[in-house]
The first five atom37 places (N, CA, C, CB, O) and aatype in JSON, in Angstrom:
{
  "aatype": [20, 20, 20, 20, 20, 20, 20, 20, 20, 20, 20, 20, 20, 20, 20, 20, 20, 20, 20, 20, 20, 20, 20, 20, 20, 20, 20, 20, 20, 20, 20, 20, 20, 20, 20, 20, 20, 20, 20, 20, 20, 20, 20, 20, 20, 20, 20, 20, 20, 20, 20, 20, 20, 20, 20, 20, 20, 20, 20, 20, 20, 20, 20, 20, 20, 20, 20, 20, 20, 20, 20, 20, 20, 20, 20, 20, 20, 20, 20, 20, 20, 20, 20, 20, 20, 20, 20, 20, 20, 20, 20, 20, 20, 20, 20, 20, 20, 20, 20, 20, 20, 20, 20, 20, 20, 20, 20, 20, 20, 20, 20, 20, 20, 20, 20, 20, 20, 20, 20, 20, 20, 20, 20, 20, 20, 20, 20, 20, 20, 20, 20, 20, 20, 20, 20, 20, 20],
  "atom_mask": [
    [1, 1, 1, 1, 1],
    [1, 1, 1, 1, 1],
    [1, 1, 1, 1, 1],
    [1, 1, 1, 1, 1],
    [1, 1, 1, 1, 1],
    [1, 1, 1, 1, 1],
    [1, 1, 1, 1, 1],
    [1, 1, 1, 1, 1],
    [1, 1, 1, 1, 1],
    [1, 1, 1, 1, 1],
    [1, 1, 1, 1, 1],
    [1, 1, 1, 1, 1],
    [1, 1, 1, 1, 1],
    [1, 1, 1, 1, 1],
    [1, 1, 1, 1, 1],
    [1, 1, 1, 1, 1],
    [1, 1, 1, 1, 1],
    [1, 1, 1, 1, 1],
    [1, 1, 1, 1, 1],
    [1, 1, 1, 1, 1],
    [1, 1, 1, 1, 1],
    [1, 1, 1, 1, 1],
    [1, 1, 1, 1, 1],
    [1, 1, 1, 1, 1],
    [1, 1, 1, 1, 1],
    [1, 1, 1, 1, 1],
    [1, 1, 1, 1, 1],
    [1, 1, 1, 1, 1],
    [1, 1, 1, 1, 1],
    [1, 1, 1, 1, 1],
    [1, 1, 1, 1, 1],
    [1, 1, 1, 1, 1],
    [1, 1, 1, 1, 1],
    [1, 1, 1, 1, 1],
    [1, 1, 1, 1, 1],
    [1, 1, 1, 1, 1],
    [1, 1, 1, 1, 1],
    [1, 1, 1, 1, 1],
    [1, 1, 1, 1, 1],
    [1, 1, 1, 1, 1],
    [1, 1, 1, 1, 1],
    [1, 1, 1, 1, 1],
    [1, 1, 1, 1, 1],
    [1, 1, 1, 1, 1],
    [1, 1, 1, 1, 1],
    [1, 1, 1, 1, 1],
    [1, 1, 1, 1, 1],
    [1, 1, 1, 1, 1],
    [1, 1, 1, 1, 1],
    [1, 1, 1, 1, 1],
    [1, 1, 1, 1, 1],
    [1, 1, 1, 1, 1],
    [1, 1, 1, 1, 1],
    [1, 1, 1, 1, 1],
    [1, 1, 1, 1, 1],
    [1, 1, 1, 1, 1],
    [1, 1, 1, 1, 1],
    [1, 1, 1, 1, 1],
    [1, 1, 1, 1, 1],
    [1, 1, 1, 1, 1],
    [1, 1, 1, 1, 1],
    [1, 1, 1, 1, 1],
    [1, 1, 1, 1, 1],
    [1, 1, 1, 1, 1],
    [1, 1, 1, 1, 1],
    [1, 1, 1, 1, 1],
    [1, 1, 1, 1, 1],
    [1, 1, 1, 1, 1],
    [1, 1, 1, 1, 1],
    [1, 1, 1, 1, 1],
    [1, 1, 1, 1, 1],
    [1, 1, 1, 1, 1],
    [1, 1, 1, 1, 1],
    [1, 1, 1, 1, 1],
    [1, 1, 1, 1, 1],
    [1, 1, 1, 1, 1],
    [1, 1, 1, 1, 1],
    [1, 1, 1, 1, 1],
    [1, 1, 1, 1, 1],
    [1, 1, 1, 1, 1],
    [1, 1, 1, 1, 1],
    [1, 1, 1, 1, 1],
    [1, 1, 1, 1, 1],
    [1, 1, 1, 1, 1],
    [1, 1, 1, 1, 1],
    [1, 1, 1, 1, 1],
    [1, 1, 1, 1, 1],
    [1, 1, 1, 1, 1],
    [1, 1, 1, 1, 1],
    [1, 1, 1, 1, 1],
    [1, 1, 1, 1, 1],
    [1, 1, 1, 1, 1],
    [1, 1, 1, 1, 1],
    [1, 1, 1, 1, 1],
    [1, 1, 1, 1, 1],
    [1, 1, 1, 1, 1],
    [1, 1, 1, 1, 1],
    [1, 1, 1, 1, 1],
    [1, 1, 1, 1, 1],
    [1, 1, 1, 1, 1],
    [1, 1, 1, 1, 1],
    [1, 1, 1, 1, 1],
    [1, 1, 1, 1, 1],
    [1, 1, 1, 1, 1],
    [1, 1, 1, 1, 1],
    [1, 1, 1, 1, 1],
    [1, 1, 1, 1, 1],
    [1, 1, 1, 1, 1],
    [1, 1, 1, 1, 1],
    [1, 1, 1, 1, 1],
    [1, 1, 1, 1, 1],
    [1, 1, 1, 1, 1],
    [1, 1, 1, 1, 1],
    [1, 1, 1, 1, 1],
    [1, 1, 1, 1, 1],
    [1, 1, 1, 1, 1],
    [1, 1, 1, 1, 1],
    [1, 1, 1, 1, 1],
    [1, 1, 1, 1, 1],
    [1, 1, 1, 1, 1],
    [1, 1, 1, 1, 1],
    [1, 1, 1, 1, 1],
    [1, 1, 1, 1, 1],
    [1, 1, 1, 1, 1],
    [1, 1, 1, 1, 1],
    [1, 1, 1, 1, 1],
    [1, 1, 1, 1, 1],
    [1, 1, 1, 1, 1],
    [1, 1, 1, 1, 1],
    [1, 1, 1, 1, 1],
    [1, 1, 1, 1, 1],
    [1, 1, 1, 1, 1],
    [1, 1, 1, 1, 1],
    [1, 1, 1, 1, 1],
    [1, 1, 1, 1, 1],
    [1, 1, 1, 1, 1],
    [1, 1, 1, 1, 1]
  ],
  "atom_positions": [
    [[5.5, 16.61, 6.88], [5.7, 15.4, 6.12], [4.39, 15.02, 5.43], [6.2, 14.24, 7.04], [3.32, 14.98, 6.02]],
    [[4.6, 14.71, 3.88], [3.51, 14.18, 3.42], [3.32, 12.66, 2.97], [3.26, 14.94, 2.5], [4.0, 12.19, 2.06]],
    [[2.65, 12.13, 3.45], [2.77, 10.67, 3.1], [1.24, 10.16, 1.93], [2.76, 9.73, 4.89], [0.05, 10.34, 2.21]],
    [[1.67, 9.64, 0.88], [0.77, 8.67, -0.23], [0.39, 7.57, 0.37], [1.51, 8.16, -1.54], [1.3, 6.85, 0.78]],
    [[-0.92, 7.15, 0.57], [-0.93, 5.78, 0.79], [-2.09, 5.63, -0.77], [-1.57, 5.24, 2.69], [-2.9, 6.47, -1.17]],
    [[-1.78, 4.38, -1.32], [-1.57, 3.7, -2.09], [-2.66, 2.31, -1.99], [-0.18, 3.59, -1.97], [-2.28, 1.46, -1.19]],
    [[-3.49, 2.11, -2.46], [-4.77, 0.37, -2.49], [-4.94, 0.62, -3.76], [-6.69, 0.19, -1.46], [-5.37, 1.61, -4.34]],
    [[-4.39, -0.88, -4.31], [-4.8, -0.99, -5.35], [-6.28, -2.02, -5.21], [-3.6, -1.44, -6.18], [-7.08, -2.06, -4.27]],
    [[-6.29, -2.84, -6.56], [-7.48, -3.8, -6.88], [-8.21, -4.52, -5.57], [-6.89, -5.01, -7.86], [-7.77, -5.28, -4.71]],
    [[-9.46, -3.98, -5.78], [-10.15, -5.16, -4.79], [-9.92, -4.74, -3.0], [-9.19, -6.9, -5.19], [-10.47, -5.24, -2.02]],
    [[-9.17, -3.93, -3.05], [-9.22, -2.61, -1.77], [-10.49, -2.17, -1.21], [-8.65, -1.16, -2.3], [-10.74, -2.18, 0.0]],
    [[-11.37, -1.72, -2.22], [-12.2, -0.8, -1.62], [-13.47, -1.9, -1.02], [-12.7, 0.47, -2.83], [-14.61, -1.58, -0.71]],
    [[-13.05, -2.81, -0.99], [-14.17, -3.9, -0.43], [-13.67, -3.89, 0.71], [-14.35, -5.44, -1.04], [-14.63, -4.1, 1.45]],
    [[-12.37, -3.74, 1.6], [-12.2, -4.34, 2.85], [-13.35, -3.53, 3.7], [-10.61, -4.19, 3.42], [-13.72, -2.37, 3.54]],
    [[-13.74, -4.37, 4.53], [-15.08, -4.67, 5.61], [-16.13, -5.85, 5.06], [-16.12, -3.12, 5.79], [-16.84, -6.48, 5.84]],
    [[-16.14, -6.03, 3.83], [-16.98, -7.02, 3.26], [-15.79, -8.2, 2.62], [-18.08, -6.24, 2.02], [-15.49, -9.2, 3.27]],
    [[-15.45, -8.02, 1.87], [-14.54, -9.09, 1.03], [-13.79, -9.87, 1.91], [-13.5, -8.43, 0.04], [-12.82, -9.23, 2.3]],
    [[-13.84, -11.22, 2.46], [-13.06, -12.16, 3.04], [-12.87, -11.57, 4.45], [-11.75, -12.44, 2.24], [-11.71, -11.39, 4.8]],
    [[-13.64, -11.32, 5.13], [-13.26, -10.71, 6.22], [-12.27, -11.74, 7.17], [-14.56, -10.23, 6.9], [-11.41, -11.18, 7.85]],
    [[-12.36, -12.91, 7.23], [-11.46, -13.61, 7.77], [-10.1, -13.56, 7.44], [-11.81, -14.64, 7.67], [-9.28, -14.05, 8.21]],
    [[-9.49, -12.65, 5.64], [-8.15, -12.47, 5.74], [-8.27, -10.58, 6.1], [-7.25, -13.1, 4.12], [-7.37, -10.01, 6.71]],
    [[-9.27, -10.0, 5.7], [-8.88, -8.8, 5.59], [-9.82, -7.52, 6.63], [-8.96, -8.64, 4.01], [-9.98, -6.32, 6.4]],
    [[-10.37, -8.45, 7.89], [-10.84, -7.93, 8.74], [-12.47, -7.36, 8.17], [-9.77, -6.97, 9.19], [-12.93, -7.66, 7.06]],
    [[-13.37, -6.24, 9.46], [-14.51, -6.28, 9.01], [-14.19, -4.7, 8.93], [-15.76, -7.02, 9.83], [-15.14, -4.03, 9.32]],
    [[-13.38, -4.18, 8.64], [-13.3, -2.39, 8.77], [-13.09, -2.06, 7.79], [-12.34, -1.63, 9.57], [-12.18, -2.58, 7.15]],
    [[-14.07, -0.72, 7.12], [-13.37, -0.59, 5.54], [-12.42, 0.11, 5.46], [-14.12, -0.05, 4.48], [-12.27, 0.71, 6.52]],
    [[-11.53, 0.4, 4.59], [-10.13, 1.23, 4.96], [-10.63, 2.94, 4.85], [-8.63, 0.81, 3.59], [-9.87, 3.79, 5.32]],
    [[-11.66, 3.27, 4.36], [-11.94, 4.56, 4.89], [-12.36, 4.64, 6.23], [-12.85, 5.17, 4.16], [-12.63, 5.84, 6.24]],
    [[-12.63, 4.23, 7.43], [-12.71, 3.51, 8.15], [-11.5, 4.07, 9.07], [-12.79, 2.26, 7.58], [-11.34, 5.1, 9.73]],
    [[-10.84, 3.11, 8.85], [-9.18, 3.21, 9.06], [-8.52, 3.96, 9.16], [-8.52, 2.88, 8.44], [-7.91, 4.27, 10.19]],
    [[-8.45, 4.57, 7.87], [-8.18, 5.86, 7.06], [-8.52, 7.0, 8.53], [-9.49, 6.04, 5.38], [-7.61, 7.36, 9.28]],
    [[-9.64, 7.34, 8.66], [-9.86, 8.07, 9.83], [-8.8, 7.64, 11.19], [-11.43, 7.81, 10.15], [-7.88, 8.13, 11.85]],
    [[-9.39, 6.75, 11.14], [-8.15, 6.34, 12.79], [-6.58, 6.75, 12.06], [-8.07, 3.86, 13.46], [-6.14, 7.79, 12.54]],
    [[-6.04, 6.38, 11.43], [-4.32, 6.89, 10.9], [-4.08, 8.59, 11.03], [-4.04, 6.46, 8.9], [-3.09, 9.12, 11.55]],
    [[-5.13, 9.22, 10.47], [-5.58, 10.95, 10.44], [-5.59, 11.21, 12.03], [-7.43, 11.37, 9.61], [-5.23, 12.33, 12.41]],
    [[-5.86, 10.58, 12.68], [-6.01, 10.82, 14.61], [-4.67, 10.4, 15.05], [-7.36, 9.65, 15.62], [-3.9, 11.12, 15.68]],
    [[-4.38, 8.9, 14.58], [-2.94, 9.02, 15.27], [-1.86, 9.47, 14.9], [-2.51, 8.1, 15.56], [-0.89, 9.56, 15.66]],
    [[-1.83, 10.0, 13.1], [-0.59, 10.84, 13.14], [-0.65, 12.33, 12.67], [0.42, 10.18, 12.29], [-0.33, 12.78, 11.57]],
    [[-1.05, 12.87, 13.55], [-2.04, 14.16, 13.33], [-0.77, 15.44, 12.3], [-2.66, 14.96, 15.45], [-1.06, 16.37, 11.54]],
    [[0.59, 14.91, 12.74], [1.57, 15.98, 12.39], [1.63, 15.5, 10.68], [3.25, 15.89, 13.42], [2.24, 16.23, 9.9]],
    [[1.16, 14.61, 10.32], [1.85, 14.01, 8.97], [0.44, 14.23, 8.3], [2.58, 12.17, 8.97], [-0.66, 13.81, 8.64]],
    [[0.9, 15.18, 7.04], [-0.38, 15.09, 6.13], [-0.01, 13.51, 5.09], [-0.53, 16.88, 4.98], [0.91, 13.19, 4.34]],
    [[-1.42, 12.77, 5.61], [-2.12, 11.92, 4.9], [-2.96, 11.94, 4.06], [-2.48, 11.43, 5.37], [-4.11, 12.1, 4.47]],
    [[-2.68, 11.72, 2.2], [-3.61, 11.3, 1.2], [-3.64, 10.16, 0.76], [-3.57, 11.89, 0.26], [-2.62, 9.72, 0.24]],
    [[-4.79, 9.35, 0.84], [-5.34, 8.0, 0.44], [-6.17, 7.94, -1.34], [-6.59, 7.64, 1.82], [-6.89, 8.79, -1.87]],
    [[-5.8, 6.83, -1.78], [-5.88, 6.76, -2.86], [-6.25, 5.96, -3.41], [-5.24, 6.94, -3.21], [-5.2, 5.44, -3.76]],
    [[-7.62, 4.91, -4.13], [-7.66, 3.59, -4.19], [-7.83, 3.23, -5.64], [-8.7, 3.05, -3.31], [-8.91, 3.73, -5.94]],
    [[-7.55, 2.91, -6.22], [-8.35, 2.35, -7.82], [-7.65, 0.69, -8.02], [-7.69, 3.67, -9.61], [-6.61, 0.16, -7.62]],
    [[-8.8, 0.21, -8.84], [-8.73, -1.04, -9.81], [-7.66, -0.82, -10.71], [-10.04, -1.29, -10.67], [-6.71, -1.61, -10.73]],
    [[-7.71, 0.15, -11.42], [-6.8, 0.28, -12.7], [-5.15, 0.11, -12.58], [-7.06, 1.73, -13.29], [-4.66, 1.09, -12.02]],
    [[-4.53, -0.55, -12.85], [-2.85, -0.32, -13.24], [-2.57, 0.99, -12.91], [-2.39, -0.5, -14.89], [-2.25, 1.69, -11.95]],
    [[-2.82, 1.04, -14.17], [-2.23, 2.59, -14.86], [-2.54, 3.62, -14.46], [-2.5, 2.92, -16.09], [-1.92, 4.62, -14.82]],
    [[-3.64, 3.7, -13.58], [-4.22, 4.93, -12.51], [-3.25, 4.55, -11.47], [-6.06, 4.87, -11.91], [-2.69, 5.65, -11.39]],
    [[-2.72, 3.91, -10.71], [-1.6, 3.54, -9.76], [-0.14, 4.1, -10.21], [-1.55, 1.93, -9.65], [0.53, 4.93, -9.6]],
    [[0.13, 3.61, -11.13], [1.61, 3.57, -11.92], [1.75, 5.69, -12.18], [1.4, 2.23, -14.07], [2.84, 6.26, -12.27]],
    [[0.68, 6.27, -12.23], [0.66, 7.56, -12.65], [0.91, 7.92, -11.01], [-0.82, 8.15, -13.58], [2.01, 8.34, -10.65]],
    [[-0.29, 7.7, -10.0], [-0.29, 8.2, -8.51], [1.66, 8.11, -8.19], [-1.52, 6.84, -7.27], [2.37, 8.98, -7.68]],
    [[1.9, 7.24, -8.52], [3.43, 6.85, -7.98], [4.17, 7.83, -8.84], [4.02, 5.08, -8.24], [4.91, 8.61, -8.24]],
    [[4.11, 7.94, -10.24], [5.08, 9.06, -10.58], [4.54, 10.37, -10.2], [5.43, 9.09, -12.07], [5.52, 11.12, -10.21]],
    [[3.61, 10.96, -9.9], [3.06, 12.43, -9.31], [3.49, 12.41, -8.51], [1.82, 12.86, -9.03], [4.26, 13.37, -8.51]],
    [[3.62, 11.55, -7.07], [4.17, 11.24, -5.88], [5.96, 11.42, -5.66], [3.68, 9.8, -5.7], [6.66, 11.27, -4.66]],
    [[6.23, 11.72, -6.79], [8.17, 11.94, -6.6], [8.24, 13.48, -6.46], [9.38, 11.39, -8.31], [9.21, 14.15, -6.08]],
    [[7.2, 13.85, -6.78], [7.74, 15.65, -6.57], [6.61, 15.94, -5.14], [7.21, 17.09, -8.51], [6.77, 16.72, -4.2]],
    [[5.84, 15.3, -5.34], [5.2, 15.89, -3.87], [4.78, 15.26, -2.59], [4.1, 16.45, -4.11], [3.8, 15.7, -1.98]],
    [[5.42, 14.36, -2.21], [5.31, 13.32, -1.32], [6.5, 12.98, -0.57], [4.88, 12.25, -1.97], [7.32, 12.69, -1.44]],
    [[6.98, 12.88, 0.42], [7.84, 12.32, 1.58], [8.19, 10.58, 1.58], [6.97, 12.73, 2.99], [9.17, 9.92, 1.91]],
    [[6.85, 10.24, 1.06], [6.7, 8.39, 1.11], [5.66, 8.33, 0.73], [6.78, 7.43, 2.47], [4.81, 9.23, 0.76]],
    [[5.52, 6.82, 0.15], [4.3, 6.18, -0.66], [4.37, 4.94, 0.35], [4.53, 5.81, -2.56], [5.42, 4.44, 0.74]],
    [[3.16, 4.54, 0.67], [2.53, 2.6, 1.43], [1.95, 2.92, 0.29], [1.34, 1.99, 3.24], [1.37, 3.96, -0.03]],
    [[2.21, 1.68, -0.47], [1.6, 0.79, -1.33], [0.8, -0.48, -0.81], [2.59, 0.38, -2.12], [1.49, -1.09, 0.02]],
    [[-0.37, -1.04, -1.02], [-0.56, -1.77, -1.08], [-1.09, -2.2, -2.35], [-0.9, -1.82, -0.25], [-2.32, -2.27, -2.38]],
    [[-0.5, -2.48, -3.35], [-0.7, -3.24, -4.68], [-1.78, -4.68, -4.77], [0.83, -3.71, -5.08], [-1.99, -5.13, -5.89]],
    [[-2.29, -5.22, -3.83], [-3.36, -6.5, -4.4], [-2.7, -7.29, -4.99], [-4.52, -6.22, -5.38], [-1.68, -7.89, -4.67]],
    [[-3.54, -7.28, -6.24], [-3.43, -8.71, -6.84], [-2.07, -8.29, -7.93], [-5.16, -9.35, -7.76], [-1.44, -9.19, -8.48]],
    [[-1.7, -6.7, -8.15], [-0.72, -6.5, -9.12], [0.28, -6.44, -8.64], [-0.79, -5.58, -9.85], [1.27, -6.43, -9.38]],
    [[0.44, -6.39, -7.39], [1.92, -7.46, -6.39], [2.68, -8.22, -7.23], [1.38, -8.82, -5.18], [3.87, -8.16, -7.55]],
    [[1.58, -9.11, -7.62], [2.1, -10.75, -8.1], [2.6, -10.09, -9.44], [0.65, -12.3, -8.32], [3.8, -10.19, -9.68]],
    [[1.68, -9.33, -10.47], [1.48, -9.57, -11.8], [2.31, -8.18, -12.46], [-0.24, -9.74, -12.16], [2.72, -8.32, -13.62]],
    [[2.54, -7.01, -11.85], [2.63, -5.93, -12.63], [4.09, -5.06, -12.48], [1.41, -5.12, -12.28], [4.46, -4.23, -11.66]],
    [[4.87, -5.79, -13.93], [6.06, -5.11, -13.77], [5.53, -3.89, -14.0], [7.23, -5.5, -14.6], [5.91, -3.27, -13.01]],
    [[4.79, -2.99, -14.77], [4.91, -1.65, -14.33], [4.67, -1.16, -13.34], [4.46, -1.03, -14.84], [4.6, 0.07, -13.39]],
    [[4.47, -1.72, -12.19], [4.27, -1.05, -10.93], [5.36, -1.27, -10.47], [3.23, -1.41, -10.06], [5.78, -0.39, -9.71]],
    [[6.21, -2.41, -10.7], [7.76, -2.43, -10.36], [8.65, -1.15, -10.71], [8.42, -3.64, -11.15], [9.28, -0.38, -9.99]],
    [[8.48, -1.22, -12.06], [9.66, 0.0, -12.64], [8.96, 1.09, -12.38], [10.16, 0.05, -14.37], [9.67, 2.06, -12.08]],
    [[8.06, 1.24, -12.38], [7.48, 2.84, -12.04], [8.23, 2.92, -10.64], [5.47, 3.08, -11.87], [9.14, 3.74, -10.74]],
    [[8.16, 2.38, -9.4], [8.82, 2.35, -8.34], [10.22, 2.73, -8.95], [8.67, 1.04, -7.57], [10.61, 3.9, -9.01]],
    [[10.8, 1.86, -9.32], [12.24, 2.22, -9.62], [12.7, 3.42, -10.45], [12.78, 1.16, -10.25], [13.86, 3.81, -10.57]],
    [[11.64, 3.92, -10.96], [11.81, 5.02, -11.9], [11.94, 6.65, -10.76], [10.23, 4.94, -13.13], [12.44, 7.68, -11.21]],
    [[11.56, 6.56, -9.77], [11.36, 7.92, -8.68], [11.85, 7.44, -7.26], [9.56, 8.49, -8.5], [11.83, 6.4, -6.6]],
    [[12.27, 8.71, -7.15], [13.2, 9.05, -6.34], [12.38, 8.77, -5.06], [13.78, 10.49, -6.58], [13.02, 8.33, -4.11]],
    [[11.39, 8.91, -4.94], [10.86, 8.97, -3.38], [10.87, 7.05, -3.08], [8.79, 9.93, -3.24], [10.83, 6.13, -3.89]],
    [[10.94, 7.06, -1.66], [10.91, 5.98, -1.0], [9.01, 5.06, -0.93], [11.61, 6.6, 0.52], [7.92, 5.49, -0.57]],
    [[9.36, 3.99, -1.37], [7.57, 3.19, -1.29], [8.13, 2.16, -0.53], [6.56, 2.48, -2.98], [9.21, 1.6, -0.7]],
    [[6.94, 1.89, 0.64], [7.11, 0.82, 1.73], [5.89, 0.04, 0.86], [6.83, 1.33, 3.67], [4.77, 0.51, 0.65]],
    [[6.3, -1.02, 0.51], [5.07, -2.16, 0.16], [4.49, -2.83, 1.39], [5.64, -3.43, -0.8], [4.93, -3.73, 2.11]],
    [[3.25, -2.07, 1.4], [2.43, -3.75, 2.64], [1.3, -4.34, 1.96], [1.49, -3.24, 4.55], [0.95, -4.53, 0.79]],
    [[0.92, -4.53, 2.93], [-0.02, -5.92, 2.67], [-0.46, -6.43, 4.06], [0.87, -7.26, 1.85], [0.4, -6.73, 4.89]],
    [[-2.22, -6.59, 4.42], [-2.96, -6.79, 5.08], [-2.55, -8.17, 5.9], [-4.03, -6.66, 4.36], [-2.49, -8.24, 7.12]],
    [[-2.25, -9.41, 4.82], [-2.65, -10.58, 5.26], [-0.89, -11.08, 4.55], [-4.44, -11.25, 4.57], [-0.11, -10.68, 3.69]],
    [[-0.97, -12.09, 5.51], [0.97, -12.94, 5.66], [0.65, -13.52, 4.02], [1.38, -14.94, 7.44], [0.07, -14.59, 3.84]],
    [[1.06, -12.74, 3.01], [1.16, -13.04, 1.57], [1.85, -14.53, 1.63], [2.1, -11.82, 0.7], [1.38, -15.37, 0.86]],
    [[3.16, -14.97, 2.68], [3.49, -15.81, 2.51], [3.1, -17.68, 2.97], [4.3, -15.23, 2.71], [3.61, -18.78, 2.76]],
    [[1.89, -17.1, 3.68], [1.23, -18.12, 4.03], [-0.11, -18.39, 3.22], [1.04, -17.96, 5.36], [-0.78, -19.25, 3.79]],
    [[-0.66, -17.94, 2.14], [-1.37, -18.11, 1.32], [-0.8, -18.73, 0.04], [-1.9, -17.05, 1.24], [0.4, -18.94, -0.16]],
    [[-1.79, -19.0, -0.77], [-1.58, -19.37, -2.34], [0.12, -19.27, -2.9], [-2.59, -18.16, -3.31], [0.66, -18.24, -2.49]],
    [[0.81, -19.96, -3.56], [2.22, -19.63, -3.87], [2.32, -18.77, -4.86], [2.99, -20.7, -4.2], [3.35, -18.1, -4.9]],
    [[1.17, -18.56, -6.01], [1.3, -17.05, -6.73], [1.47, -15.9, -5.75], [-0.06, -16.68, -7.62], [1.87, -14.82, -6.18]],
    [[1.16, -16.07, -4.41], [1.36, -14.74, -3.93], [2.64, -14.37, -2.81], [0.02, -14.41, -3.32], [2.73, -13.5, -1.94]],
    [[3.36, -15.24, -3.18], [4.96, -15.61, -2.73], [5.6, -14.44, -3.63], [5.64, -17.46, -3.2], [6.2, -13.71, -2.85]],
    [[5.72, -14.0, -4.84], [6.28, -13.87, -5.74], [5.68, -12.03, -5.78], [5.95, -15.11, -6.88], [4.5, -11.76, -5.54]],
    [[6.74, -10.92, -6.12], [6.43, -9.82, -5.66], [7.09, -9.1, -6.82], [6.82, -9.54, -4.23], [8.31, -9.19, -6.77]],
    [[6.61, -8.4, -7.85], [7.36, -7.61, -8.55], [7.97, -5.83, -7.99], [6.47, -7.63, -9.77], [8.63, -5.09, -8.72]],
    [[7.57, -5.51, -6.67], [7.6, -4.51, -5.79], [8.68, -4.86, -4.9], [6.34, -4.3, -5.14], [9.66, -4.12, -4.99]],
    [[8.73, -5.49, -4.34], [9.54, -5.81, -3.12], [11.19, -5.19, -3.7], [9.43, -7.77, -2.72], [11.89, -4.31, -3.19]],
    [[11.4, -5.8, -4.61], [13.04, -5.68, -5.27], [13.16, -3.99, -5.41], [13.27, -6.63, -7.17], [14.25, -3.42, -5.37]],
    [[12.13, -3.42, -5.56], [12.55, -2.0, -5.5], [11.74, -1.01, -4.7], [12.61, -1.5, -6.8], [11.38, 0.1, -5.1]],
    [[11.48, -1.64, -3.34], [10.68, -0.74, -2.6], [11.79, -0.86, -1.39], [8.94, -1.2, -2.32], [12.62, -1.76, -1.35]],
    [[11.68, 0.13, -0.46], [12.28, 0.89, 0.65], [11.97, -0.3, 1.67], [11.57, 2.52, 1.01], [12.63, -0.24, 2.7]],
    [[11.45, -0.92, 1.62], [10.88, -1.78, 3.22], [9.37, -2.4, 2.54], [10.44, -0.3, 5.05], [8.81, -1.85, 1.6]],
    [[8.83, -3.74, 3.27], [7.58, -4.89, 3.08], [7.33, -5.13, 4.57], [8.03, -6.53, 2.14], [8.0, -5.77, 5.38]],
    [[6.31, -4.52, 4.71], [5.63, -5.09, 5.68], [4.19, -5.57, 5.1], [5.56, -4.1, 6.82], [3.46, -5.07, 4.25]],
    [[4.03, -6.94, 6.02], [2.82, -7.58, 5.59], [2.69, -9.1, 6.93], [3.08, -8.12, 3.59], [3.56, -9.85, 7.38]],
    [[0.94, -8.97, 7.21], [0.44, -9.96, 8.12], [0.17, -9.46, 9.19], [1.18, -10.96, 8.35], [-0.22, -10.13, 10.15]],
    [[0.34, -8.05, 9.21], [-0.37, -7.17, 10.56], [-1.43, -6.63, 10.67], [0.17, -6.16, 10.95], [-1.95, -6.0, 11.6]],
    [[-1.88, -6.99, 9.34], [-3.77, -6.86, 9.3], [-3.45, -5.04, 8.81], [-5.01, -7.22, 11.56], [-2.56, -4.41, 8.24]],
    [[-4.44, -4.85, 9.27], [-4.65, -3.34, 9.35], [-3.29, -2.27, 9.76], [-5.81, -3.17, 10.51], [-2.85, -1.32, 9.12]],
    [[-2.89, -2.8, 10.98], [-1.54, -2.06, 11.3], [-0.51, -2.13, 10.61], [-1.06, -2.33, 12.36], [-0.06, -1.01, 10.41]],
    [[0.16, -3.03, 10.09], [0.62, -2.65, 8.71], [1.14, -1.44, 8.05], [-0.22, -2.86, 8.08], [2.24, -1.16, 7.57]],
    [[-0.36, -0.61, 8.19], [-0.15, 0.78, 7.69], [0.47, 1.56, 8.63], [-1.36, 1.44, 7.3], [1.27, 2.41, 8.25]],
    [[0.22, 1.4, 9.9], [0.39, 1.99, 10.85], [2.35, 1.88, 10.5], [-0.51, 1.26, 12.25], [3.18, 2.73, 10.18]],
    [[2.39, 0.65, 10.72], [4.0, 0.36, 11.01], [4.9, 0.95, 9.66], [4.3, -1.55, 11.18], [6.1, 1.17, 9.84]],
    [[4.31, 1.2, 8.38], [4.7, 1.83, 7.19], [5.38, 3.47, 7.86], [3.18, 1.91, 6.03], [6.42, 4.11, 7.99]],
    [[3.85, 3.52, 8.11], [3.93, 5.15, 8.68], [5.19, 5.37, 9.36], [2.71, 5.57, 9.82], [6.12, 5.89, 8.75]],
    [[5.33, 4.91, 10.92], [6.1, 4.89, 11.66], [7.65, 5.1, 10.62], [5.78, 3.65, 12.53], [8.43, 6.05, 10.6]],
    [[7.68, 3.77, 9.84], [9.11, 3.52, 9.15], [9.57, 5.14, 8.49], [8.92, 2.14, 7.7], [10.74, 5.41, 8.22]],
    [[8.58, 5.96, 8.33], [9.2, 7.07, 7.6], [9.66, 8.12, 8.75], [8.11, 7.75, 6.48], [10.35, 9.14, 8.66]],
    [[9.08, 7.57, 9.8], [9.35, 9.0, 10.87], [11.05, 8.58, 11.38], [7.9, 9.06, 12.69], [11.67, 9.32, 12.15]]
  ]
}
């Protein structure tokens, strides 16, 4: 099984950026611990700022990938093309998210992903990913 994981914007700061929503570990970090606990599942991690560097990872990901965790940031809220690109391929994307989106700010209530992703998990911090993972086995 091959699994995509997916950080968009403002990702590659976790261990520094707000550590009170998004912990003090950076997700390469992490990244290592997920590689130990699911040793049978090849894992590739992927992070960029850009849209459109995301929206491409997700269509490459329909011919060679099992599942995509997304975690989209701030283009959650804002980016129908990360919506329809989802809807455009066949493979399954679990949307998470670090911190309870729904207990923050009300722009971040609002999800252009959710309506066409496989499963949302979000507010388990770090595990999250973990529980994504699991959902595909």
């Amino acid at each position: 099984m091959r699994i995509l994981i997916l950080n968009g914007p403002n990702l590659n700061l976790l261990g520094k950026r707000e550590p009170g929503i998004y912990g003090n570990q950076s997700f390469e970090e992490f990244f290592g611990t997920l590689q130990e606990k699911f040793k049978d599942i090849e894992l590739v991690y992927y992070q960029s700022n850009i849209e459109g560097e995301l929206i491409t990872k997700i269509q490459e990901a329909d011919d060679t990938f099992d599942g995509v965790i997304l975690n989209a940031g701030a283009y959650t809220h804002t980016s129908i093309g990360i919506g329809d690109a989802i809807k455009a391929v066949a493979v399954p994307v679990v949307e998470v998210h670090i911190s309870n989106t729904f207990g923050r700010e009300e722009f971040r209530h609002q999800s252009y992903i959710s309506p066409n992703a496989k499963g949302v998990i979000l507010g388990f911090g770090l595990q999250s990913y973990v529980l994504a993972i699991q959902s595909f086995l």
